[in-house]
LUMGUMAR-646898 format. One record per residue: x, y, z of N, C-alpha, C in turn; residue in one letter; residue number from 0. Coordinates in Angstrom, 3 decimals. Atoms other than C-alpha are relative to their C-alpha. Example, Ala and Ser with C-alpha at 12.3 -4.5 7.8 and 13.67 -1.06 7.14 Angstrom:
2
+----------+----------+----------+----------+----------+----------+----------+----------+----------+------+-----+
|       nu |       nv |       nw |      cau |      cav |      caw |       cu |       cv |       cw | rest |  nr |
+----------+----------+----------+----------+----------+----------+----------+----------+----------+------+-----+
|    0.890 |   -1.190 |    0.000 |   12.300 |   -4.500 |    7.800 |    0.900 |    1.200 |    0.000 |    a |   0 |
|   -0.820 |   -1.190 |   -0.060 |   13.670 |   -1.060 |    7.140 |   -0.770 |    1.090 |    0.730 |    s |   1 |
+----------+----------+----------+----------+----------+----------+----------+----------+----------+------+-----+
//
This chain:
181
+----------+----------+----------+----------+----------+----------+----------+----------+----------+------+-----+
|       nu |       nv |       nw |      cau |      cav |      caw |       cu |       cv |       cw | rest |  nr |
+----------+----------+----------+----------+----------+----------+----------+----------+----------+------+-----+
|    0.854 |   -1.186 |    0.000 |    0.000 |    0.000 |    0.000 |    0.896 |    1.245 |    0.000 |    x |   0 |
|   -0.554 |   -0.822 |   -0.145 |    1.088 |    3.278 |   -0.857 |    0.032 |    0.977 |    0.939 |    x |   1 |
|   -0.545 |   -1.236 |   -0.963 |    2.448 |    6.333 |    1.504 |   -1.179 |    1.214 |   -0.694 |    x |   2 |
|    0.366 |   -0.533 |    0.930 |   -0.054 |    9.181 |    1.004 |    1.209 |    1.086 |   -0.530 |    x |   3 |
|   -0.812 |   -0.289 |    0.775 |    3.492 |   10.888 |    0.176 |    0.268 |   -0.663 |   -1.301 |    x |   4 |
|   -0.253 |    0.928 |    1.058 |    3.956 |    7.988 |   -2.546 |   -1.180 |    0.425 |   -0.965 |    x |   5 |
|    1.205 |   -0.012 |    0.410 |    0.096 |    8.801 |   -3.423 |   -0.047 |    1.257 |   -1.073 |    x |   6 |
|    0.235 |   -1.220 |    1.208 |    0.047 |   12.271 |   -3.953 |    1.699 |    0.450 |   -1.313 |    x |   7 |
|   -0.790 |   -0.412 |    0.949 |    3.739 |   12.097 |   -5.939 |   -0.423 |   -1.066 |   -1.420 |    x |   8 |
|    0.767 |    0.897 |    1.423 |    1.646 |    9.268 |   -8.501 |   -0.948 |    0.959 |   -0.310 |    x |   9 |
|    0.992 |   -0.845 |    0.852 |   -1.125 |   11.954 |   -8.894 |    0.954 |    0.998 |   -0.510 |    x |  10 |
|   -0.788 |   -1.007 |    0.493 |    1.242 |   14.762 |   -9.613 |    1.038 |   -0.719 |   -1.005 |    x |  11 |
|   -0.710 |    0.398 |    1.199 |    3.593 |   12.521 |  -12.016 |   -1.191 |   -0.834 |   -1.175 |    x |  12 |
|    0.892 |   -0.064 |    0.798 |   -0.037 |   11.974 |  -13.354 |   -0.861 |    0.662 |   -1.038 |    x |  13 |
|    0.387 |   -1.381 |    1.080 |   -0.747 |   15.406 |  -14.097 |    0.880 |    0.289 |   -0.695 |    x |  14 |
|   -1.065 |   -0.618 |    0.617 |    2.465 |   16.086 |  -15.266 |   -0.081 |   -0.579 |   -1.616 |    x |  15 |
|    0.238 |    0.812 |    1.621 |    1.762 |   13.399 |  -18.495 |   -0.677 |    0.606 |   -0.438 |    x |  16 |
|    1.007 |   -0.617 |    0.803 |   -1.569 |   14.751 |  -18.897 |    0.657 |    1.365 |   -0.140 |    x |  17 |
|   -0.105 |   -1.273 |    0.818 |   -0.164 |   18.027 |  -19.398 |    1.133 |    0.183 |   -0.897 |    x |  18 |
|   -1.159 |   -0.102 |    0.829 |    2.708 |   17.328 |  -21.418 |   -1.460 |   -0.267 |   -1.713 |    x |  19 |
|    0.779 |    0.541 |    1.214 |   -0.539 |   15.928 |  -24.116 |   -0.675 |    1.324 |   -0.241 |    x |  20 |
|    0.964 |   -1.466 |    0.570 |   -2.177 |   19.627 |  -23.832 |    1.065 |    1.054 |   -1.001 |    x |  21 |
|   -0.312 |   -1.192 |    0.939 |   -1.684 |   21.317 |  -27.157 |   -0.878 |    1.065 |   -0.516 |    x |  22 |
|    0.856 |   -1.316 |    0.704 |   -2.720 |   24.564 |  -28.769 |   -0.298 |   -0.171 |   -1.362 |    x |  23 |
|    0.281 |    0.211 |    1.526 |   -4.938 |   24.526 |  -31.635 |   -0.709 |    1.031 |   -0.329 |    x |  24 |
|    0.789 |   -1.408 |    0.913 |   -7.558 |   26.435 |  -34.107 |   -0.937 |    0.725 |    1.030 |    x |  25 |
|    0.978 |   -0.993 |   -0.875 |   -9.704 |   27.460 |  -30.793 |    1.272 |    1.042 |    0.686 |    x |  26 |
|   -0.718 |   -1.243 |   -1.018 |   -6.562 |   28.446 |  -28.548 |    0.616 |    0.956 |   -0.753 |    x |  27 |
|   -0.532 |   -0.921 |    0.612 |   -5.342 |   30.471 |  -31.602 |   -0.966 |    1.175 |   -0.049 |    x |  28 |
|    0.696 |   -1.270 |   -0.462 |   -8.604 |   32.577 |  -31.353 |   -0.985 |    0.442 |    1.020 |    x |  29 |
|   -0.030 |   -0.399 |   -0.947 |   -9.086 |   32.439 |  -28.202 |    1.222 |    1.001 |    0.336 |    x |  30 |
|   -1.287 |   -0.868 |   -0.490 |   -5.471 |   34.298 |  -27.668 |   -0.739 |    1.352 |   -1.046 |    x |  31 |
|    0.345 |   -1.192 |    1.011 |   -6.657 |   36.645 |  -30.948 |   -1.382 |    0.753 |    1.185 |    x |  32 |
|    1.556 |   -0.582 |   -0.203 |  -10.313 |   37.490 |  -29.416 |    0.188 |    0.418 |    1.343 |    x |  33 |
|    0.212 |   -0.295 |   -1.116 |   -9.096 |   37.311 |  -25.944 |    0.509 |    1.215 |    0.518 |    x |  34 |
|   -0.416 |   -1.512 |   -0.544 |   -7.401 |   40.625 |  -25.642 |   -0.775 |    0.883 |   -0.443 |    x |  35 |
|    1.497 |   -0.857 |   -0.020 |  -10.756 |   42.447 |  -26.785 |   -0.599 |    0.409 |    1.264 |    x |  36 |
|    1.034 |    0.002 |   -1.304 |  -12.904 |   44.115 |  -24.152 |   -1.038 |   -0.673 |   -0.503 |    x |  37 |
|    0.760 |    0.633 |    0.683 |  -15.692 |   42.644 |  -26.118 |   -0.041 |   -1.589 |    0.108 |    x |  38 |
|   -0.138 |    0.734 |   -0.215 |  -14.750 |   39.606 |  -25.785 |   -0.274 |   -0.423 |    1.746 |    x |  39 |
|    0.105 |    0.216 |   -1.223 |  -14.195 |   39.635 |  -22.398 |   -1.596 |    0.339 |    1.185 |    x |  40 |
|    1.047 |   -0.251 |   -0.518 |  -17.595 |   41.496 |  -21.917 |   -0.905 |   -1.520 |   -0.430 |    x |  41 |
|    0.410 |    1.438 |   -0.001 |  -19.102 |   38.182 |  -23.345 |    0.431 |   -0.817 |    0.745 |    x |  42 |
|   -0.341 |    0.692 |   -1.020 |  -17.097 |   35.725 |  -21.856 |   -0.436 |    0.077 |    1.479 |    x |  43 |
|    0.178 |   -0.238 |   -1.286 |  -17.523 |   36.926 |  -18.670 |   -1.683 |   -0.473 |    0.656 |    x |  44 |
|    1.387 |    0.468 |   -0.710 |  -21.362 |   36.163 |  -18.378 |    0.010 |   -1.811 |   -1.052 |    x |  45 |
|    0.306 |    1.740 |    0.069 |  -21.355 |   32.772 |  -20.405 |    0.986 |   -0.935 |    0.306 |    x |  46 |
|   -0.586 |    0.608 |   -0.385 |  -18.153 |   31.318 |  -19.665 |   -0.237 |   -0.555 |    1.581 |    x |  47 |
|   -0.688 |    0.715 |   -1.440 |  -18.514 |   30.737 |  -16.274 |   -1.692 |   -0.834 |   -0.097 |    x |  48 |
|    1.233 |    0.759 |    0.485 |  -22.200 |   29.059 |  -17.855 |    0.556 |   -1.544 |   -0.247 |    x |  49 |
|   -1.019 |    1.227 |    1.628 |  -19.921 |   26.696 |  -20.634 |    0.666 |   -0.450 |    0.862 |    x |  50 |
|   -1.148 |    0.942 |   -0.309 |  -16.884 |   25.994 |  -18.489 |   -0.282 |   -0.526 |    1.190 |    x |  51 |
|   -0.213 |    1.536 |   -1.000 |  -18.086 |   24.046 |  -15.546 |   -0.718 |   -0.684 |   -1.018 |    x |  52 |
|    0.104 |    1.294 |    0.587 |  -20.299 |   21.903 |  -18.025 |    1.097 |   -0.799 |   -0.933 |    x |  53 |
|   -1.098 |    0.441 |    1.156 |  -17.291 |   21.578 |  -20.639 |    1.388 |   -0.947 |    0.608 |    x |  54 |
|   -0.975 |    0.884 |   -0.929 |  -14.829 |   20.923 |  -17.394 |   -0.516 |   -1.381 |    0.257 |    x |  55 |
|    0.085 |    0.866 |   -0.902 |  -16.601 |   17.982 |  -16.287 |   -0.141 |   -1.070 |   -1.124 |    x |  56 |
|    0.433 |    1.294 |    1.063 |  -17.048 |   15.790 |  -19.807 |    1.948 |   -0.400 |   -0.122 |    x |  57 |
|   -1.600 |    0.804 |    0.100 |  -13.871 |   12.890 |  -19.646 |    0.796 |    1.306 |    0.941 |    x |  58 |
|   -1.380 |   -0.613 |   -1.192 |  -12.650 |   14.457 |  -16.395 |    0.802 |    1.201 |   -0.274 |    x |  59 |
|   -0.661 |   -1.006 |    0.448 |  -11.650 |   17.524 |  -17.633 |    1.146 |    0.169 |   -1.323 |    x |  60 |
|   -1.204 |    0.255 |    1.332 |   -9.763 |   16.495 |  -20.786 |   -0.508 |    0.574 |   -0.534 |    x |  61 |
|    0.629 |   -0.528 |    0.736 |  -12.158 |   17.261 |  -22.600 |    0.156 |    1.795 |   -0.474 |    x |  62 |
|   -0.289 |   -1.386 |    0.372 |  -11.576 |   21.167 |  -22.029 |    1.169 |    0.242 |    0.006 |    x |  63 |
|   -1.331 |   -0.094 |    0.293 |   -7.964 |   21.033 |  -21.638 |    0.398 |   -0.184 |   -1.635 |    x |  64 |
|   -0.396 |   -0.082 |    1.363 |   -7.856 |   19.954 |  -25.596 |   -0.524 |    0.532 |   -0.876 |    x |  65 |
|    0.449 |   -0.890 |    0.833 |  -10.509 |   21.970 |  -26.418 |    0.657 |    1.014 |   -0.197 |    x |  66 |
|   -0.528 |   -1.453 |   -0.054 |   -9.357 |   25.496 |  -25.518 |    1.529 |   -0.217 |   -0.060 |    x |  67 |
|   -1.509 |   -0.116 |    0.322 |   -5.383 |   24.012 |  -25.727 |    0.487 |    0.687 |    1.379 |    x |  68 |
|   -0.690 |   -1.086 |   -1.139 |   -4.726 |   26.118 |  -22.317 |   -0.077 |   -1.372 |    1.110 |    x |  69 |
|   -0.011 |    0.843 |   -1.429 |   -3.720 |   23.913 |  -18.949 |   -1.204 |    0.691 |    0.719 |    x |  70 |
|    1.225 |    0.144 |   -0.694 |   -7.099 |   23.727 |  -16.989 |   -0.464 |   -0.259 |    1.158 |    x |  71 |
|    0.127 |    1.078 |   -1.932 |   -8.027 |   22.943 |  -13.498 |   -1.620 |    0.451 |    0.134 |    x |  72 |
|    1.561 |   -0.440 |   -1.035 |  -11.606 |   22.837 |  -11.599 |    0.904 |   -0.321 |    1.373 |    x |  73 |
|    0.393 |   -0.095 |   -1.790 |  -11.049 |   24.592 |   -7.926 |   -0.611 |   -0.416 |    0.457 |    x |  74 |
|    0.738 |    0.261 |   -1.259 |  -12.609 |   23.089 |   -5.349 |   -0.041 |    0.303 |    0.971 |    x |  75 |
|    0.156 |   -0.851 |   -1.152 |  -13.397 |   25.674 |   -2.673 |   -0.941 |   -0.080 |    0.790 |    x |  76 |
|    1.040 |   -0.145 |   -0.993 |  -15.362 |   26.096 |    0.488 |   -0.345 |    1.488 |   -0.047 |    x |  77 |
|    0.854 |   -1.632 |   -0.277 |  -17.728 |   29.499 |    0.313 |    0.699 |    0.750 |    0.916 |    x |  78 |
|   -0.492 |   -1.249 |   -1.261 |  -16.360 |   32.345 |    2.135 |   -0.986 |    0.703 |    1.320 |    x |  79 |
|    0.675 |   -1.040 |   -0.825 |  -19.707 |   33.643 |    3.591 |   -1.050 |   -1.457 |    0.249 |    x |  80 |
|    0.796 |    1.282 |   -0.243 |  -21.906 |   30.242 |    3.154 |    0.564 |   -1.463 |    0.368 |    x |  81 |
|   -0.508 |    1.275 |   -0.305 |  -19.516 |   27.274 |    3.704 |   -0.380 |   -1.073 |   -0.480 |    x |  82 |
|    0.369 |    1.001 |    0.769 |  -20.681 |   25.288 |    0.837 |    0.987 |    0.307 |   -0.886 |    x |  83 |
|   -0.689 |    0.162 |    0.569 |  -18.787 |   23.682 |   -1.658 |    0.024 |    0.858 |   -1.538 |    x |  84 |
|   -0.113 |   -0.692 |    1.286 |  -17.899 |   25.938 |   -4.714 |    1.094 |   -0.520 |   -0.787 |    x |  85 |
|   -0.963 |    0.703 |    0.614 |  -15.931 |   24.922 |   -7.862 |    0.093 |    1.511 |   -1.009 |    x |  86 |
|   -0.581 |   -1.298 |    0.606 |  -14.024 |   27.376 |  -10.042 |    0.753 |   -0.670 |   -1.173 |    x |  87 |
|   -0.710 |   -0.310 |    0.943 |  -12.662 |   26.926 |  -13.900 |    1.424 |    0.354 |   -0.237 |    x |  88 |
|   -1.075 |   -1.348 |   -0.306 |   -9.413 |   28.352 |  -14.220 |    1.381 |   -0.542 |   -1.145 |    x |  89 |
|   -1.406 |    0.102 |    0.524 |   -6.341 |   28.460 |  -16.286 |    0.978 |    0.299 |    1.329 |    x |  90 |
|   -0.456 |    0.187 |   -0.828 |   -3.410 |   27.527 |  -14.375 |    1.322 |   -0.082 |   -0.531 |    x |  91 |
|   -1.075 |    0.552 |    0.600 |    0.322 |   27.419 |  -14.647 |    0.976 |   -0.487 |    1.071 |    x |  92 |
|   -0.805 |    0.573 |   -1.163 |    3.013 |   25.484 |  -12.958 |    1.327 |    0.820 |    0.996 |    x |  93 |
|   -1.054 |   -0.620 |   -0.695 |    5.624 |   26.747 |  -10.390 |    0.808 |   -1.069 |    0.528 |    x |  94 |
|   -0.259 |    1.472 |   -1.058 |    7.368 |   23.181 |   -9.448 |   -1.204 |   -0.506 |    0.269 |    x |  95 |
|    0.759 |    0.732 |   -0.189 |    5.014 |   21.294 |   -8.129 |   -1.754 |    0.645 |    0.414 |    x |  96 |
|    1.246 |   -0.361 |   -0.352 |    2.596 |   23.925 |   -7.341 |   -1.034 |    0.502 |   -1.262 |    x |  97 |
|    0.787 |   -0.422 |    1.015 |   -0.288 |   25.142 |   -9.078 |   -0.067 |    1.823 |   -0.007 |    x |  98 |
|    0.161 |   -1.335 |   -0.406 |   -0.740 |   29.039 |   -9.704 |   -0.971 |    0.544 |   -0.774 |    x |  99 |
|    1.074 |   -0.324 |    0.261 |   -3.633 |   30.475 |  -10.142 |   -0.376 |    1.461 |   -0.064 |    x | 100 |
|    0.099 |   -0.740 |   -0.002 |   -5.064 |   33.971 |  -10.880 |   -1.263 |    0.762 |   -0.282 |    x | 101 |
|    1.339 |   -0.757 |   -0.366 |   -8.065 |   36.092 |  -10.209 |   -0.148 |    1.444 |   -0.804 |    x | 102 |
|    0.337 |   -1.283 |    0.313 |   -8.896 |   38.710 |  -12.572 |   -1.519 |    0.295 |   -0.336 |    x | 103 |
|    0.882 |   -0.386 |    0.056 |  -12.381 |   38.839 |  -13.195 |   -0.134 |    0.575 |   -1.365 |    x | 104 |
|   -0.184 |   -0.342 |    1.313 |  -11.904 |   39.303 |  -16.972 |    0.262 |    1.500 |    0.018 |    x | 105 |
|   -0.141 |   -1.115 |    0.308 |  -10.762 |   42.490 |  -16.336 |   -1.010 |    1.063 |    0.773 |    x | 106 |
|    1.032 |   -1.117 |   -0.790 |  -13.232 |   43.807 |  -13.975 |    0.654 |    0.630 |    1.272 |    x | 107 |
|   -0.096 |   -0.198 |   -0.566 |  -12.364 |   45.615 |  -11.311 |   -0.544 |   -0.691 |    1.519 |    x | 108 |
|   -0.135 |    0.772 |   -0.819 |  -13.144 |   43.538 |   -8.744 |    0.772 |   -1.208 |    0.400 |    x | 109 |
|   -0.316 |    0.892 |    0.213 |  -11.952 |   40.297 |   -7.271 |   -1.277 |   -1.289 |    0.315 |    x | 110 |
|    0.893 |    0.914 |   -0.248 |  -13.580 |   37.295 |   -8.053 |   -0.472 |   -0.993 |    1.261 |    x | 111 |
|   -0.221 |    1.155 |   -1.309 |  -15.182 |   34.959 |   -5.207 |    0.796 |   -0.880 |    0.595 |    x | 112 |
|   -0.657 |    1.067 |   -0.682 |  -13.386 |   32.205 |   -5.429 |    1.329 |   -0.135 |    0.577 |    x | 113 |
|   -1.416 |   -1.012 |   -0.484 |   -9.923 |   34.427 |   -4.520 |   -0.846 |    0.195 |    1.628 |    x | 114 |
|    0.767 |   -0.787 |   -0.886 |  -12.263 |   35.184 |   -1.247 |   -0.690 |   -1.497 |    0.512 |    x | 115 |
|    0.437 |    1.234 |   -0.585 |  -13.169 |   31.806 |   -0.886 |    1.206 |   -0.845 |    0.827 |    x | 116 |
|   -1.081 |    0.248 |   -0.285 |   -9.361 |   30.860 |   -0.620 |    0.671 |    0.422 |    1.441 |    x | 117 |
|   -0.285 |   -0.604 |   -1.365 |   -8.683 |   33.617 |    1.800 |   -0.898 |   -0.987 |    1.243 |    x | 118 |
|    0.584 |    0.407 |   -1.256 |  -11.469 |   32.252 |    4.105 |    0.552 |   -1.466 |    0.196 |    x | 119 |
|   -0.131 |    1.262 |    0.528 |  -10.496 |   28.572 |    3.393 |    0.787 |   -0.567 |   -0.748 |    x | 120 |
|   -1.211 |    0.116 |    0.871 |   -6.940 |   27.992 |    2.137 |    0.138 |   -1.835 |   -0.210 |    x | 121 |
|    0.146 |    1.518 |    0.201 |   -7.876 |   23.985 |    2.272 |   -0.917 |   -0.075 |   -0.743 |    x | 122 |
|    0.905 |   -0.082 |    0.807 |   -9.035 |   23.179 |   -1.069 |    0.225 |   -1.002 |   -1.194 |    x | 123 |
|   -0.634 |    0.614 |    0.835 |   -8.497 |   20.898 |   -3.851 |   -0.232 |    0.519 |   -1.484 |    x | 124 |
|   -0.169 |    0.100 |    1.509 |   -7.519 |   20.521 |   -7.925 |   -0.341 |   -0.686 |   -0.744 |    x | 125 |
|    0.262 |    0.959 |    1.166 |   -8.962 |   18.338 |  -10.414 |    0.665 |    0.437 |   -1.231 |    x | 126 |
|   -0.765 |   -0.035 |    0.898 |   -6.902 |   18.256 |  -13.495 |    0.122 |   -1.769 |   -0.756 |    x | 127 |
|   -0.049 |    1.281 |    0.898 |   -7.750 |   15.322 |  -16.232 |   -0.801 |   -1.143 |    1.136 |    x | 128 |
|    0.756 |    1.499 |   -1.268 |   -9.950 |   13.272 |  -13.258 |    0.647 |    0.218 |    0.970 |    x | 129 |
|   -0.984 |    0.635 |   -1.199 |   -6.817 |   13.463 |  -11.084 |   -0.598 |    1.069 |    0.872 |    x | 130 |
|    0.520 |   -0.439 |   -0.893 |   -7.935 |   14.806 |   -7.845 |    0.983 |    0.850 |    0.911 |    x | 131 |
|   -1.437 |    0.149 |   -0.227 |   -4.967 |   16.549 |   -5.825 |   -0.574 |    1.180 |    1.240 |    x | 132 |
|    0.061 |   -0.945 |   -0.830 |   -5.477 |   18.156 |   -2.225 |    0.831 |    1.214 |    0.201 |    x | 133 |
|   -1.013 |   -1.350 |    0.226 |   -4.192 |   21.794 |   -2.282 |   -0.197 |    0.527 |    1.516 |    x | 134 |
|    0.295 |   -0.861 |   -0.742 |   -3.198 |   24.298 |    0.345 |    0.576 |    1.621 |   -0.424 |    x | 135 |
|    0.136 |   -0.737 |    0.740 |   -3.762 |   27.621 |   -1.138 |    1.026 |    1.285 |    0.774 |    x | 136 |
|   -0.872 |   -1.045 |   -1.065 |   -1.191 |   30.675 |    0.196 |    0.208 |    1.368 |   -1.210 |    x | 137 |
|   -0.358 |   -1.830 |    0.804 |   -1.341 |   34.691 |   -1.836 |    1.019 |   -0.133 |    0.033 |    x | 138 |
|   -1.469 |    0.064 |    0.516 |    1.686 |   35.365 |   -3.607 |    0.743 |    1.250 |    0.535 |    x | 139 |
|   -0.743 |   -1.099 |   -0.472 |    4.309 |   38.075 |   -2.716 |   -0.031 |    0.643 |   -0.952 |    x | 140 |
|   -0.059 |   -0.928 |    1.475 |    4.933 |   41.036 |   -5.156 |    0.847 |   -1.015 |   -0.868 |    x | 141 |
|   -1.175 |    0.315 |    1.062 |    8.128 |   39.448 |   -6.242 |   -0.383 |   -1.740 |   -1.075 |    x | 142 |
|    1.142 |    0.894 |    0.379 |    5.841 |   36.349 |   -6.876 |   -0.343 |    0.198 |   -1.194 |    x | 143 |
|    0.466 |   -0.425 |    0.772 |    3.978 |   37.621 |   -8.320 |    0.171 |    0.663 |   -1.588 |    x | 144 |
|   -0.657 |   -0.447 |    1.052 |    5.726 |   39.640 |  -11.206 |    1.004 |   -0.970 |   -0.220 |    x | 145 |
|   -1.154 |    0.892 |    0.690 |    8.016 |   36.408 |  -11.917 |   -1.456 |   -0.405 |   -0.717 |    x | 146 |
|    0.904 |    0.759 |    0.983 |    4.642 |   34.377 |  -12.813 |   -0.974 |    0.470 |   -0.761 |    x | 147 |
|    0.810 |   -1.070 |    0.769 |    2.630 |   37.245 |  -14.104 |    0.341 |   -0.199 |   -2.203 |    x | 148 |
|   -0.685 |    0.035 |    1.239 |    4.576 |   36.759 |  -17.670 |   -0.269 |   -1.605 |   -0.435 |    x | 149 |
|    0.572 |    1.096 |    0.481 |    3.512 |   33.021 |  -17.762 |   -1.090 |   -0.109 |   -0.537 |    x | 150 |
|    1.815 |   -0.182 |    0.499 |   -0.283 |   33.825 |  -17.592 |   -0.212 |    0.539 |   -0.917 |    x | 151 |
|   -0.017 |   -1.363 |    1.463 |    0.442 |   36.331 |  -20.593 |    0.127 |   -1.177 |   -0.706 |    x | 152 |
|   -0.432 |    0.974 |    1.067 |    2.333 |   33.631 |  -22.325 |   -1.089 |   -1.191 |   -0.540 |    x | 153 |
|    0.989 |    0.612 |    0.708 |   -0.627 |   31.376 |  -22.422 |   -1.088 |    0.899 |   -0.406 |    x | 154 |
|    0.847 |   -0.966 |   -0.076 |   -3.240 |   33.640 |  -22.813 |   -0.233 |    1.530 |    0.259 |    x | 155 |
|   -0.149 |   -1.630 |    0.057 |   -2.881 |   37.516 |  -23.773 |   -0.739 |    0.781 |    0.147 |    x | 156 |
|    1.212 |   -0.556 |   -0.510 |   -6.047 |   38.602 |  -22.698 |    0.705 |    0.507 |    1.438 |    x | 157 |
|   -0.369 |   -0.604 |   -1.458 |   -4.432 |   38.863 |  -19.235 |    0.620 |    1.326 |    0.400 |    x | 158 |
|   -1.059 |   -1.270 |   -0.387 |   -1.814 |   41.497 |  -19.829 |   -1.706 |    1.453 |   -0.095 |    x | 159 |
|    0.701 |   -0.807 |    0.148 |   -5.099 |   43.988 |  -21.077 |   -1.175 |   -0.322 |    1.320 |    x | 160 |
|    1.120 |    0.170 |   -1.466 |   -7.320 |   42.623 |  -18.008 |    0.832 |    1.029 |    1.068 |    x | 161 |
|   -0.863 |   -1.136 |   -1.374 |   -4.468 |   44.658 |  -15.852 |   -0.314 |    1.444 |   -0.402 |    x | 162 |
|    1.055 |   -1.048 |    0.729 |   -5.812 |   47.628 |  -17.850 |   -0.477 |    0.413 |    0.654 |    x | 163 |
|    1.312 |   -0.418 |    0.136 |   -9.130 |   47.717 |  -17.701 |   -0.311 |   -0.227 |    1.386 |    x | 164 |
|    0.333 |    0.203 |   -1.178 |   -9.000 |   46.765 |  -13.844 |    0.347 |    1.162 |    1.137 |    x | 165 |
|    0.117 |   -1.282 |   -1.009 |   -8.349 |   50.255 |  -12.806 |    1.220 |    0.151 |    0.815 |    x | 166 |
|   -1.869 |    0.395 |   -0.920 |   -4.654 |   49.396 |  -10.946 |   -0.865 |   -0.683 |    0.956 |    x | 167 |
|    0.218 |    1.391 |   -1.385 |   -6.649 |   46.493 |   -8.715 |    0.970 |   -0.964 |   -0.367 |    x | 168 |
|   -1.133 |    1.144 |    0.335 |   -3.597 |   44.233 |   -8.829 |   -0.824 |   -1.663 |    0.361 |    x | 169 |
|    0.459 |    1.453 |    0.049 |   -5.310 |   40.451 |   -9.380 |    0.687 |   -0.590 |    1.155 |    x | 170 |
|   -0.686 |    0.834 |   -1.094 |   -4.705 |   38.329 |   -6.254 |    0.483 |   -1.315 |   -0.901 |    x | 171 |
|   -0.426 |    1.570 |    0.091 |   -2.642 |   35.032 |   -7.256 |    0.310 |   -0.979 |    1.344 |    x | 172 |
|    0.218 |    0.909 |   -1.115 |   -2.727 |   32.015 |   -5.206 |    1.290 |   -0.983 |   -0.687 |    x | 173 |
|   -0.449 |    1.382 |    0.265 |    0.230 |   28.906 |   -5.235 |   -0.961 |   -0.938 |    0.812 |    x | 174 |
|    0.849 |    1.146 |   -0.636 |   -1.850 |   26.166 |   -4.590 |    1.133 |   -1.336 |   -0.139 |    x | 175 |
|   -0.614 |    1.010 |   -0.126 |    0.281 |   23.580 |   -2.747 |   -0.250 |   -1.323 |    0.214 |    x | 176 |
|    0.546 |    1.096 |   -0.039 |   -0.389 |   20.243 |   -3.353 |    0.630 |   -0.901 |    1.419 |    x | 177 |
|    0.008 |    1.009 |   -0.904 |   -0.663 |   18.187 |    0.155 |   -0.253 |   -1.733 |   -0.082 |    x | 178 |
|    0.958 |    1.177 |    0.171 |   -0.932 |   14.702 |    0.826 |   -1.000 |   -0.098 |    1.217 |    x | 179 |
|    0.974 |    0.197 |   -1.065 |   -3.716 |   14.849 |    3.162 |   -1.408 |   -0.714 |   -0.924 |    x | 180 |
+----------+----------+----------+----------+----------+----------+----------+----------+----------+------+-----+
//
């Protein structure tokens, strides 16, 4: 029987395959084109978060990882104000073993819940391709911050113009550290 150290380093050299198989194709090419529009983002913003939990959950999340070509996760958070289970969409990129995550609200001036769900409730998990992976969620530092800021661009260029249009609200990022608990 495995260690859940042994456990959670088989889910994480699990995700690591599945994401070596996520490539970019004819959507993530205009998704990157469309996504630095406000227009875009004024759409997105009310049906995406419609589309991407049903799209996350067909074949365990593969399914949207090869649609849209971008690394993918469903959050699994506890409510900040209700203490029910909330799940969150999200493009994600790696830092070592952690996950990093980022809250812009397509550019709105606010921050989204589930950044607020984290704060209240930094015990939370990752789904990525089925794999399941207990996280413990911790806000980034500036210097953090501006190293992985240039990743989230690199997949997706919508981000750099979300810092824009958000008025100077600097997006909270989260490393989400994968536990074995």
């Amino acid at each position: 029987m495995a260690t859940p150290d042994e456990d959670l380093a088989a889910r994480l050299a699990q995700v690591a395959q599945f994401e070596k198989s996520v490539r970019p194709g004819p959507v993530t090419r205009l998704l990157r084109s469309l996504g630095t529009t406000a227009g875009f983002a004024f759409v997105y913003r009310r049906i995406g978060p419609i589309i991407d939990p049903r799209i996350a959950h067909i074949r365990g999340g593969r399914f949207m990882a090869k649609l849209y070509g971008f690394p993918a996760l469903l959050l699994h958070t506890t409510g900040a104000k209700s203490g029910q289970p909330r799940t969150s969409p999200l493009l994600y990129v790696r830092d070592g073993d952690d996950f990093a995550v980022i809250g812009t609200s397509f550019g709105q001036p606010r921050h989204p819940g589930w950044t607020a769900n984290l704060r209240a409730h930094p015990q939370a998990s990752v789904e990525i391709a089925g794999i399941t992976v207990s996280v413990e969620a911790a806000e980034v530092d500036e210097t953090t911050w501006t190293r992985l800021f240039p990743q989230f661009v690199a997949i997706y260029p919508g981000y750099e113009n979300y810092l824009v249009r958000r008025g100077g609200l600097t997006p909270r990022m989260y490393l989400l550290h994968p536990s074995a608990i």
